[in-house]
C-alpha positions in Angstrom: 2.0 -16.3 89.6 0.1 -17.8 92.1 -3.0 -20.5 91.0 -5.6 -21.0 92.9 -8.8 -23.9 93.4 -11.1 -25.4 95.3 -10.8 -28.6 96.6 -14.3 -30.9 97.3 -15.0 -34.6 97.4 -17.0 -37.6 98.6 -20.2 -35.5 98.1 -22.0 -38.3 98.5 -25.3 -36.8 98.0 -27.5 -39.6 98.0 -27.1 -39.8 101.8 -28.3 -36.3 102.6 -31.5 -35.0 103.0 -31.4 -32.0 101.5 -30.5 -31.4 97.4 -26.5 -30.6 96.9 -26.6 -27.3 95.6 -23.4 -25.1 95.6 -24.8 -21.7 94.7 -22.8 -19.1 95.8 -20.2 -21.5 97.4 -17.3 -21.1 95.2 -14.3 -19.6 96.4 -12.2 -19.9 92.7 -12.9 -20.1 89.3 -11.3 -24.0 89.2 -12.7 -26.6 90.8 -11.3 -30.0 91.7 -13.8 -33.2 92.7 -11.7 -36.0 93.9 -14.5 -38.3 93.1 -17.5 -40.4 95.5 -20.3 -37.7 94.6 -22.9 -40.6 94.8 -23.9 -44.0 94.1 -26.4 -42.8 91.7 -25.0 -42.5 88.4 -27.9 -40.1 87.5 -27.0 -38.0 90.6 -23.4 -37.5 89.5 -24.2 -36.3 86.2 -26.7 -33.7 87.6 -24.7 -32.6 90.3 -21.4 -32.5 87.8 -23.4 -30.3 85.6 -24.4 -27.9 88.6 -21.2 -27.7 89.4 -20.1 -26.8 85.8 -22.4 -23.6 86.1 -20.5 -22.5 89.2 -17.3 -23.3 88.1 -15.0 -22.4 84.8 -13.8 -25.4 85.4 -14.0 -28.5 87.3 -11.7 -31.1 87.1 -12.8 -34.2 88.3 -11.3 -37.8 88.6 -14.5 -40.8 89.7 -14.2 -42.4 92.9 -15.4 -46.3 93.5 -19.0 -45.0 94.4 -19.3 -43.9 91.3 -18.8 -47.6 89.8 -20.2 -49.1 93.3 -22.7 -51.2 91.1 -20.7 -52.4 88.5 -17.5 -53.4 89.8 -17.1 -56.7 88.3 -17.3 -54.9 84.7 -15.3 -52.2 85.8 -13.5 -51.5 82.3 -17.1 -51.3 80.7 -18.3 -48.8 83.2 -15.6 -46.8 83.3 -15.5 -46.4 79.9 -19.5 -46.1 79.9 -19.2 -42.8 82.4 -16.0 -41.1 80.7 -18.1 -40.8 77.6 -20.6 -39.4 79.5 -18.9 -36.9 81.3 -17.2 -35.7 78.4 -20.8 -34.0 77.5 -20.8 -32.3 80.2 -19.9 -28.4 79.7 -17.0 -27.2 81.8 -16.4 -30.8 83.2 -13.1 -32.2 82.3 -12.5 -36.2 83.3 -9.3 -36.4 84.5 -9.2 -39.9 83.0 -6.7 -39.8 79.7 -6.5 -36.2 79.9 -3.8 -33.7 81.5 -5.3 -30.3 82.4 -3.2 -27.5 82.0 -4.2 -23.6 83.6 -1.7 -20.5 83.9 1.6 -23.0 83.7 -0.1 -25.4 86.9 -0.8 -29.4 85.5 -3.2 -31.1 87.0 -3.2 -35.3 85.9 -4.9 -37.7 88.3 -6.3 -41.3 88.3 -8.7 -43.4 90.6 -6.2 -44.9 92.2 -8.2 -48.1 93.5 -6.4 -50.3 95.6 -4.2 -53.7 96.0 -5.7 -55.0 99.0 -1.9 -54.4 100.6 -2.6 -51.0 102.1 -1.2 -52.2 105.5 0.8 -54.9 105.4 0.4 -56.3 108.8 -3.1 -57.2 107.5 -3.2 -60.4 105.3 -3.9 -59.8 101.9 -6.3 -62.8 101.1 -8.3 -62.4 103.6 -8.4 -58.3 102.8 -10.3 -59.6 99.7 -12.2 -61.5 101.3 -13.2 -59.1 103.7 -14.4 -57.1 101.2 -16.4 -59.5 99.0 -18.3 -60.3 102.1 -18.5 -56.7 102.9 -19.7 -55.4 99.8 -21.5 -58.7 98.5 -19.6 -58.8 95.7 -17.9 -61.3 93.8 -14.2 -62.2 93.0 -14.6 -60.9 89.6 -15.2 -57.8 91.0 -11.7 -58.0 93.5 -9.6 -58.7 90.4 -10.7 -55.8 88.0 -9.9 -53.4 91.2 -6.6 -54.5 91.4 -6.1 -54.9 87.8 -6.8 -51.4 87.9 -5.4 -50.1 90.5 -2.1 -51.7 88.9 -2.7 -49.8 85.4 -3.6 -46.1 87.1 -0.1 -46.5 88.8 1.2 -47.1 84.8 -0.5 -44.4 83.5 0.2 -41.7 86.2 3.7 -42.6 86.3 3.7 -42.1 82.1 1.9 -39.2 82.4 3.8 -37.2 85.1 6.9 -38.8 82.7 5.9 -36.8 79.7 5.2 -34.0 81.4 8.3 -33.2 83.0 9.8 -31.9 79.8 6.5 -29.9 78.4 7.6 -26.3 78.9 4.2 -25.2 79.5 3.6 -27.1 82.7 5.8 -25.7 86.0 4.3 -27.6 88.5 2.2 -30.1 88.8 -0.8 -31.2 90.9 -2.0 -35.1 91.3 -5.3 -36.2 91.8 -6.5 -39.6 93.0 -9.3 -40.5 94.8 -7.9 -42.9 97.0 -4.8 -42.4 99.6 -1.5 -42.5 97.6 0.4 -43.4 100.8 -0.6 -45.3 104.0 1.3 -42.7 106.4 -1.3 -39.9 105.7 -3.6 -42.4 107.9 -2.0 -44.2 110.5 -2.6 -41.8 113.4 -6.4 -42.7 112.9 -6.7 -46.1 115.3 -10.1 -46.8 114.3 -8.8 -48.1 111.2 -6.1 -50.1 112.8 -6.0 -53.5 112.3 -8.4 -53.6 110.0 -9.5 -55.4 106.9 -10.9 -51.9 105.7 -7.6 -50.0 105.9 -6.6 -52.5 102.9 -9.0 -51.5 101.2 -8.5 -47.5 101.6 -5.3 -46.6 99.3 -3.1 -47.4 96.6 0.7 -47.3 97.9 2.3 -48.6 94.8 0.7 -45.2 93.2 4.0 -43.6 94.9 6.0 -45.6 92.4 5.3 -42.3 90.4 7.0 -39.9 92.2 10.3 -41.7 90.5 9.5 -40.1 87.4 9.2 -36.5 88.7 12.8 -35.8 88.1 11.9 -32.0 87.5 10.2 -32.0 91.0 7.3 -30.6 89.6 4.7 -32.2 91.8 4.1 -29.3 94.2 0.2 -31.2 95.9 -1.2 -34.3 95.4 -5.4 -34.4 96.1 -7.1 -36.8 97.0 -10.5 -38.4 98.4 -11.5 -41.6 100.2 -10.6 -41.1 103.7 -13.5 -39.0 105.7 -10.9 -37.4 107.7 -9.0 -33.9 107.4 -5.4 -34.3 106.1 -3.1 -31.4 105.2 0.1 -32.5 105.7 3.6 -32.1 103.9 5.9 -34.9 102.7 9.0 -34.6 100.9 7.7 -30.8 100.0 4.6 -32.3 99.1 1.4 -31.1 100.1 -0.8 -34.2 100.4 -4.5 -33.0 101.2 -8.2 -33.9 101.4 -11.5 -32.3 101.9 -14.4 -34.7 102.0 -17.5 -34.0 102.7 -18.8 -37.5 103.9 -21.7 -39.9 104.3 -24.5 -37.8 106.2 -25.1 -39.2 109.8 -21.6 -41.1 110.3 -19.0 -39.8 112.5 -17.4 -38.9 109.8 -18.9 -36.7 108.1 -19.6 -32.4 107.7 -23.4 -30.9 108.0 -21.6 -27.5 107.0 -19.0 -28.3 104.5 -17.3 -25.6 102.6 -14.6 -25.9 99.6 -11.1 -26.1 100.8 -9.3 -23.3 98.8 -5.8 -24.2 97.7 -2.6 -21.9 96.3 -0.1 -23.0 94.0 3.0 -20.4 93.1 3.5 -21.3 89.5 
C-alpha cells in the first residue's frame, strides 16, 4: 500500500500581500505543515482552520515563528497554543501525539536548536549572536535549548515505543528545524555564520538509535528556505518551504510538495 501527503511549511503569511488561501491546491487528502505559518498567532489559527477544510487531515508540528514573541516563556506558550490547536477540526498537533494512517506513523517535534549547529562556529558567541539579532534576552536562549534538549528526549521515546506497535510499518518524522547539518552545507551563504547555529538541531539524530526496526522511511522538516530532497542512510530527508515574500529565498508560486510512502 502506498500513502501519500502533501508536504507545506514556512507559510509565513504575514509577509505576503495577498491572503493565504489554498482552495483547490491540494494534491492528497493528508496534509503535513512543518510549522513557521506566521508570527501572528491569530493568523495561524485562521489559516490552520482553512487548511482543515481542504484537508482530512493536517498534521502539523509549530515552528519558532509561531512562539517568535514569547520565547523567554516558551513552556507557557507552547502549552498556551497546543490547547488551542487542539479545537481546531481536522488539525492534529503533533506535539504529545503520534498520528497513525493506513499502517504509515507520523511523530514529530520542534526540534529548536543548541546553538552547536556548526561547530567551527563558537557557541557563546552563537547565543549571543542571536540575542542581539532577535533582541531578546538570555532567558529566552536557555528555554530554546532547554527545549531543544527535551524534543530530542521525547522523539527518541516516541519512535522507541513505536517500533513494536504492530499497527505502525513505517514511520515518518517531522521537525521543523534541520535534524542534521549535512542537508545544508553546500549553501555558502550560510557559511561561517552565527545563523547556521541557529538553523538545526543535530543531537535530534540521537533518535535514529532507537529505530531498531528501521521504520523511519522520511523525515520532514521546515526552517531552511532552500529545496532539499535528498537520501541518507535510506532516508528521505525533505523540505518544502514556502518563504518570507520578497527575500531571495522565497516562492511567488508555491505548490504542495506531494510525497509517497509504500507501507
Amino acid at each position: 500500500m502506498t500513502v501519500s501527503f502533501d508536504l507545506i511549511s514556512d507559510l509565513h503569511v504575514e509577509t505576503w500581500p495577498e491572503p493565504f488561501d489554498w482552495t483547490g491546491m491540494a494534491t492528497s487528502i493528508i496534509c503535513v505543515v512543518a510549522g513557521d505559518i506566521s508570527r501572528d498567532r491569530e493568523l495561524v489559527y485562521s489559516t490552520l482552520e482553512h487548511l482543515g477544510q481542504c484537508y482530512k487531515a493536517v498534521i502539523y508540528i509549530d515552528g519558532n515563528d509561531e512562539h517568535r514573541y514569547s520565547l523567554s516563556n516558551l513552556q507557557q506558550s507552547v502549552q498556551e497554543h497546543k490547547e488551542r490547536v487542539k479545537q481546531i477540526p481536522n488539525v492534529i498537533y503533533l506535539l504529545d501525539n503520534v498520528v497513525v494512517i493506513d499502517g504509515l506513523g507520523f511523530v514529530g517535534v520542534n526540534g529548536w536548536w543548541t546553538f552547536d549547529f556548526d561547530n567551527a562556529q563558537s557557541y557563546d558567541q552563537s547565543k549571543e549572536w542571536f540575542v542581539n539579532h532577535y533582541k531578546v534576552d538570555k532567558q529566552a536562549v536557555d528555554q530554546i535549548e532547554a527545549h531543544a534538549f527535551t524534543d530530542v528526549q521525547y522523539l527518541s521515546k516516541s519512535i522507541k515505543r513505536l517500533q513494536t506497535h504492530q499497527d505502525v510499518s513505517k514511520l515518518v518524522v517531522v521537525t521543523h528545524t534541520v535534524p542534521d547539518p549535512e542537508l545544508v552545507e553546500h549553501d555558502i551563504d550560510l557559511e561561517g555564520t552565527h545563523r547556521l547555529n541557529c538553523l538545526g538541531n543535530n543531537h535530534i539524530l540521537k533518535s535514529f538509535i532507537e529505530d531498531t526496526e528501521n521504520k523511519i522511511e522520511t523525515w520532514c522538516f521546515g526552517h531552511y528556505h532552500g529545496d532539499i530532497d535528498k537520501s541518507v542512510n535510506g532516508v528521505r530527508f525533505v523540505n518544502n518551504c514556502r518563504g518570507r515574500a520578497n527575500t531571495d529565498w522565497c516562492k511567488s508560486v508555491y505548490n504542495p510538495k506531494k510525497i509517497f510512502v509504500d507501507v
